[in-house]
C-alpha positions, 0 to 999 in steps of 0.5 A, spaced: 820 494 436 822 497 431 821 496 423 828 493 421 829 488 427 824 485 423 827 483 416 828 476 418 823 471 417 819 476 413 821 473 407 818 467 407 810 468 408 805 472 406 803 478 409 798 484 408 799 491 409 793 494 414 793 501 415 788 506 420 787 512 417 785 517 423 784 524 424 789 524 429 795 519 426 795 515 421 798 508 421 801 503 418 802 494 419 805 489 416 801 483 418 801 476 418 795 470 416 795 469 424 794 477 424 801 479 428 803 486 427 811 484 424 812 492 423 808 499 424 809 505 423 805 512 424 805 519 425 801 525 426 795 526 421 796 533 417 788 532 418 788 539 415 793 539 408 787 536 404 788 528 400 794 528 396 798 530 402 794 525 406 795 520 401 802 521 400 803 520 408 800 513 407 805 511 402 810 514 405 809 510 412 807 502 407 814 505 402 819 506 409 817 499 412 817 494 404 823 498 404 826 496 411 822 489 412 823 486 405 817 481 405 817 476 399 810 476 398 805 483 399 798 480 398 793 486 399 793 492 402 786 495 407 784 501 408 780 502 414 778 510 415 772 514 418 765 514 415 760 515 412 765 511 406 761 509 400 766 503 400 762 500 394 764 506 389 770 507 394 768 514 395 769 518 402 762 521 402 765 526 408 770 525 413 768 530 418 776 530 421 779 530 414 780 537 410 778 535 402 774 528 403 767 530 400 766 525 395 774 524 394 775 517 391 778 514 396 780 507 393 781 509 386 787 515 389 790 509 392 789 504 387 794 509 382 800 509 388 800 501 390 801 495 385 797 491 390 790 491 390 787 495 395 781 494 400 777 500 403 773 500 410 770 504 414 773 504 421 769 500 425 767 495 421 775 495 419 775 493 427 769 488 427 772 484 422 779 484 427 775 481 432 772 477 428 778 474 425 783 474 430 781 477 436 774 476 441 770 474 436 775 468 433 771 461 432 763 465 432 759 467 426 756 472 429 758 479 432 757 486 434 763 490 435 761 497 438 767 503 438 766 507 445 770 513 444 769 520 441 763 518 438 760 511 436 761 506 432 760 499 430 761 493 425 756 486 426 758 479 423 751 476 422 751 468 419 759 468 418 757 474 414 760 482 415 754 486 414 755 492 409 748 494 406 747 500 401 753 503 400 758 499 405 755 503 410 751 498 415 752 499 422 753 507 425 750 504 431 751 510 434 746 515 430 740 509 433 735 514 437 734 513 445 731 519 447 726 522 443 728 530 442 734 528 447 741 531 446 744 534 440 748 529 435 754 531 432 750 528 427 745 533 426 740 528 430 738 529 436 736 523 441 742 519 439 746 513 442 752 517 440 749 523 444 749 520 450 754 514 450 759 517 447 766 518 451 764 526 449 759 525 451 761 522 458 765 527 460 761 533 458 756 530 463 761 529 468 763 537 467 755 540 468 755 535 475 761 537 477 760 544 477 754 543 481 756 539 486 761 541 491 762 535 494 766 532 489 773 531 487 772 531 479 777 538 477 778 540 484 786 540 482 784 544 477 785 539 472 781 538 466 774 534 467 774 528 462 773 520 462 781 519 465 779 524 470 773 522 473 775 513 473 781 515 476 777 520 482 772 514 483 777 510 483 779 514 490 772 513 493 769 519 490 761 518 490 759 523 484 764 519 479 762 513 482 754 515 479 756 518 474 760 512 470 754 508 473 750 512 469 755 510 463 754 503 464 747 504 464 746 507 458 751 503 454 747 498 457 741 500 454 743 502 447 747 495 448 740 491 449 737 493 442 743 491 439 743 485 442 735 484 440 736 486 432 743 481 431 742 476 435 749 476 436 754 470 440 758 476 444 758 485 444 765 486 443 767 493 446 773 497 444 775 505 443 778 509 449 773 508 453 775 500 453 780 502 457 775 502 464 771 496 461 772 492 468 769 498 471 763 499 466 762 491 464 758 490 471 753 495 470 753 494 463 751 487 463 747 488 469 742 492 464 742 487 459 740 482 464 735 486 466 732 488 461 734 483 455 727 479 454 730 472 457 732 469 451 737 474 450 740 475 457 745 471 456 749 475 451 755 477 453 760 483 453 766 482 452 773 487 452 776 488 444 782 483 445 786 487 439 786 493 443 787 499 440 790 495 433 782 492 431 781 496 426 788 496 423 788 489 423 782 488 421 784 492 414 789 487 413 785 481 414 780 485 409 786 484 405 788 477 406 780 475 406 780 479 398 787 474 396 783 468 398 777 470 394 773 469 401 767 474 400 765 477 407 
C-alpha cells in the first residue's frame, strides 16, 4: 500500500519513524503505538558509497513518506542497523557490509538531519524488542530472539529488561563456540554457532554433499545449490535434502539449548530467512531441546517470529516509542 493512500487518520496519532539499515536495502516505516507499519518505503543500499551517501538515502526514504503521510505528531526515530554497534557512544564500530562505518558516529550524523530524538539498535536486538513488544513475545518478560540467516544473530528480553551489556553489544549469539577447532567464522573465530548454523552455513554443506553424492537431486538442473533449493528438493521426497536439513534442525537445536540454560527464557523466538522453513525444522529443533534440556528447561518452546521480515524495523520504532515514554529498557 502505497505511502499516499495513507494520509487519512495519520493526523490524529503519534507515531515513530523505524528504519532498517541493511547492506542490501535500507527501509523506512511509520508506525503506530500498536506497532502497524501505516506507510514504508525502501530501496537499494549504495552499500559501497561510503555514510554520507548512505545517510542521505535515510532521509531521502523518512522526508518522501512526512511528506506524503503528514502525520500530526513524530515522537522518535529508531535506527536499527548491523553490529557491532557501540550504541552507548552511538558509534559503528565496523559494519562489515557498509563501506566507511569504522568508527563512524552513527547517531550523532543522524541527530544533525532529524528534529526528532533518535535511537540506535543493533539489529537483532532491534528485532528482539519487536517481538517483545508487539510480535511472539507480547505479554512475556523474558525472551530469546535468534536471527537464522546469513549469519547469526540475537537479542534477549530477561526480567521485562532488554539486555545490552558493555557497549550495547550483548547477545551475538552466533560467535558462542560449538566445536572446538571447528569451521572458520567469518568472524575470525573458529567453532562458532554462526559457523555451522548459518543459512550460509547450511547451504555451503549441502553444496559439499551434493557433490558427492550421486543420488540427489540438490543442483541436478543446474540450478544454484542454496537453502531455497535444498527445502524445495526435500519437499520432493529427496533423502540427502532430507538429511541435511535434519542436521540443520540439530544444530539450531543444540546452539538453542544453551541459549535456553544461560536465559532461561519464556519462549526462542526464530526469524531471519531461514525462518521461512520454520515448519520443517521446528520438530528437530524442539526434539533437541527435549532431549537434551536438562529437565526443568524441556519445556521452552520455539516459536516462528510473528513480524516476519519487519521485526527489527518494527523494533526501532518501538525503540523510539518506549524513549518518548521515558520507558527504560
Amino acid at each position: 500500500m502505497g505511502a499516499r493512500t495513507l494520509t487519512h487518520g495519520l493526523h490524529m496519532q503519534q507515531i515513530a519513524i523505524g528504519i532498517d539499515l541493511g547492506g542490501t536495502q535500507v527501509r523506512a516505516a511509520l508506525v503506530d503505538e500498536q506497532g502497524r507499519i501505516l506507510a514504508r518505503a525502501a530501496e537499494p543500499t549504495d552499500a559501497l558509497a561510503g555514510p554520507d551517501r548512505v545517510l542521505a538515502q535515510i532521509c531521502g526514504l523518512t522526508d518522501g513518506l512526512l511528506a506524503a503521510s503528514n502525520p500530526a505528531s513524530v515522537v522518535g526515530v529508531g535506527v536499527s542497523a548491523p553490529g557491532p554497534l557501540d550504541t552507548v557512544a552511538g558509534v559503528a564500530s565496523n559494519i562489515p557490509t557498509l563501506s566507511g562505518f569504522v568508527d563512524f558516529p552513527l547517531k550523532a550524523e543522524l541527530q544533525k538531519r532529524f528534529p526528532f530524538p533518535v535511537d540506535l539498535e543493533n539489529d537483532a536486538i532491534a528485532a528482539a524488542i519487536g517481538e517483545w513488544q508487539f510480535g511472539a513475545g507480547k505479554g512475556l518478560d523474558n525472551l530469546v530472539y535468534v536471527t537464522v540467516s546469513t549469519g547469526i544473530g540475537g537479542g534477549v528480553v530477561s526480567d521485562g529488561r532488554v539486555v545490552r551489556g558493555r557497549k550495547g553489544m550483548a547477545a551475538h549469539v552466533g560467535h558462542m563456540s560449538v566445536v572446538p577447532n571447528g569451521e572458520l567464522c567469518p568472524c575470525g573465530n573458529r567453532g562458532c554457532f554462526e559457523a555451522y548454523g548459518s543459512g550460509t552455513a547450511f547451504a555451503r554443506r549441502a553444496q559439499m554433499r551434493a557433490m558427492e553424492s550421486s543420488g540427489t537431486t540438490i543442483g541436478g538442473d543446474g540450478g544454484a545449490i542454496d537453502s531455497r533449493s535444498v527445502f524445495a528438493a526435500a519437499r520432493n521426497g529427496d533423502r540427502l535434502a532430507n538429511q541435511l536439513i535434519d542436521e540443520e534442525a540439530e544444530i539450531l537445536g543444540r546452539g538453542f539449548t544453551s541459549l535456553i540454560h544461560i536465559f532461561s527464557p519464556d519462549i526462542i523466538v526464530m526469524g531471519g530467512g531461514l525462518s521461512h522453513e520454520f515448519d520443517r525444522l521446528q520438530p528437530g529443533i524442539q526434539g533437541y531441546i527435549t532431549q537434551w534440556a536438562m529437565p526443568a528447561f524441556k519445556d521452552v518452546r520455539v516459536m516462528l517470529a510473528a513480524l516476519d521480515q519487519n521485526s527489527g524495523l518494527v523494533g526501532a520504532a518501538a525503540l523510539a516509542f518506549l524513549t518518548g515514554k521515558g520507558v527504560r529498557t
